[in-house]
N, C-alpha and C positions, 0 to 999 in steps of 0.2 A: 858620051855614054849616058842612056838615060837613066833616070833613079828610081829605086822600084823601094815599096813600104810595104810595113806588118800592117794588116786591119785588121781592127780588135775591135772589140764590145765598150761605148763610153760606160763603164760600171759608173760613174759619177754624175749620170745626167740626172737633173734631179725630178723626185717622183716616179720612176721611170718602172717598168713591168719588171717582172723577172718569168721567163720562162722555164717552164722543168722537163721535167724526160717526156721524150713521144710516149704517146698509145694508139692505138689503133680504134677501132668504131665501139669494139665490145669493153675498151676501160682496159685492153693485153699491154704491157710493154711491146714496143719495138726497140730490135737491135740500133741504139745509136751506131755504132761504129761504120754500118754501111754507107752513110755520108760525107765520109774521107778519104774513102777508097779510090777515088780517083776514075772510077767509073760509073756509065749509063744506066739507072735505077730504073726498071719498070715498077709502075706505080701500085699497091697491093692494098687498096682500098682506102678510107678516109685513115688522116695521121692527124692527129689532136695533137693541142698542146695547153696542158693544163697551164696556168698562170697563179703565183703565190710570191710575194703580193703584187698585187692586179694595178695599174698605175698605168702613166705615161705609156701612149703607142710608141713603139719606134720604127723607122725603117731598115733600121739593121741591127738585129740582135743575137750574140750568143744564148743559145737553149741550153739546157743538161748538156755535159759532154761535149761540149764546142760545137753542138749544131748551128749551123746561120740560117736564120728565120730573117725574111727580107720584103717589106712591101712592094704591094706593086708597082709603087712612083721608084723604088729601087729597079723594078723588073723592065717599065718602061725604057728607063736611063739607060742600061744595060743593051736593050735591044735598040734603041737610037743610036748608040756609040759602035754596035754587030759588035760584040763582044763574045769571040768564039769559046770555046770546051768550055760550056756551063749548060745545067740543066736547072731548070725552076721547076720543082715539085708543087703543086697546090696541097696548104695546109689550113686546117681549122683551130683560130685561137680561144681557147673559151674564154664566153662573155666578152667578145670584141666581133662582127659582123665584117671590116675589111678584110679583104684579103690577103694571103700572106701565104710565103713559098720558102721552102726549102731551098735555099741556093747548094749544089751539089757541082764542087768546081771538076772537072775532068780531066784536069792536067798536072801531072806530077812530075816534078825535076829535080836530078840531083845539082845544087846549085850551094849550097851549104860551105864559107868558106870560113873549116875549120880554124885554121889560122889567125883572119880576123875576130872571129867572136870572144867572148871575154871568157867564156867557159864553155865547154861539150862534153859528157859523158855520151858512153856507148851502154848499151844492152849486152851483158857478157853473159853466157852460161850458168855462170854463178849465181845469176838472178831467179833462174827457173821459170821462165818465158822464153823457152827457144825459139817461137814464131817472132820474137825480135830480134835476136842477137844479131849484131850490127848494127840497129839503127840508133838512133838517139835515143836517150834516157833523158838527157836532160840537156837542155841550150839557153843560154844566159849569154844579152847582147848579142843576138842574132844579127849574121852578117851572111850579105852572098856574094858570091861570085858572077857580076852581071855577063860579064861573057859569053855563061855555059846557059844563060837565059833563052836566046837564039830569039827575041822578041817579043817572046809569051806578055802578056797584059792580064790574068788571070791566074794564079796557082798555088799551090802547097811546094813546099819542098819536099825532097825525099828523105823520108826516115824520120820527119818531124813535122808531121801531118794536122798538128794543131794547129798550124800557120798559117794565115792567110795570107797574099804577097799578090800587092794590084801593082801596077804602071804607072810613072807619075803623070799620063794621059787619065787615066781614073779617078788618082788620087785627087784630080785637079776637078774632073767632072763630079765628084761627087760630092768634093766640098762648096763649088760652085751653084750646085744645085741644092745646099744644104740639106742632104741625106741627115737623117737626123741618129744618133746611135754609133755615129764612126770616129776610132779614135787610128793617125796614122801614127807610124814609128818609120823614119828610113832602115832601112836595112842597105 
């Protein structure tokens, strides 16, 4: 059975940028949230990303909100390996001229296995966010169920969509390529 890992943000690289909430061309917030949905984004004009404080490039960075902002040697890598359900949005970082995309993964799975992880709350009614109830509130020691994976190489899990979860064909090409910005976790 292969082994599939969380990819997160190295917060500890050092010097390193920090990205903040999209805007759009006029300096508007954009909705973060439409970049975990699990769905095909038609593109709606330029999407900025301000930087505070401005440092180290990386190739793989969480933004505000857990958006994945990703170079293009990340975007290359991706299309060398056909790495399906993902969309690369083109973004603009201020005060940095390479290029850099939105990684928008398109595949969601319930794969979550409650049992193993060290902790799961749910979203109850009682919270007062009915558009969640049921999903996770909170996941500590996140574990999955590789079986109910079906071979996916790219995803979120369902209900807990701050996730990122690659293949250890990924995990392997990206450390070998020294993508610079990735921190793995097995799951």
């Amino acid at each position: 059975m292969p082994s599939y890992y969380e990819l997160t943000d190295d917060r500890y690289h050092a010097g390193r940028w920090h990205l903040r909430s999209p805007v759009d061309e006029h300096g508007q917030k954009i909705n973060p949230w439409q970049f975990d949905a699990g769905r095909w984004l038609e593109p709606q004009g330029i999407i900025r990303f301000p930087v505070k404080p401005d440092g180290v490039e990386l190739d793989f960075s969480w933004a505000a909100f857990s958006i994945l902002v990703v170079s293009s040697r990340f975007v290359q890598l991706f299309e060398r390996l056909s790495v399906p359900a993902v969309q690369f949005l083109p973004v603009q970082v201020e005060n940095h001229a390479r290029p850099h995309f939105i990684l928008n993964t398109l595949r969601i799975i319930r794969c979550i296995d409650d049992a193993r992880c060290e902790e799961v709350r749910y979203w109850k009614p009682e919270h007062g966010q009915p558009e969640k109830v049921g999903e996770y509130r909170s996941v500590v020691g996140l574990r999955i169920d590789p079986t109910k994976v079906e071979g996916a190489r790219l995803f979120r899990p369902w209900g807990w969509r701050v996730a990122l979860l690659v293949s250890e064909d990924l995990e392997d090409a990206l450390e070998r390529e020294h993508i610079t910005g990735t921190r793995f976790t097995e799951v």
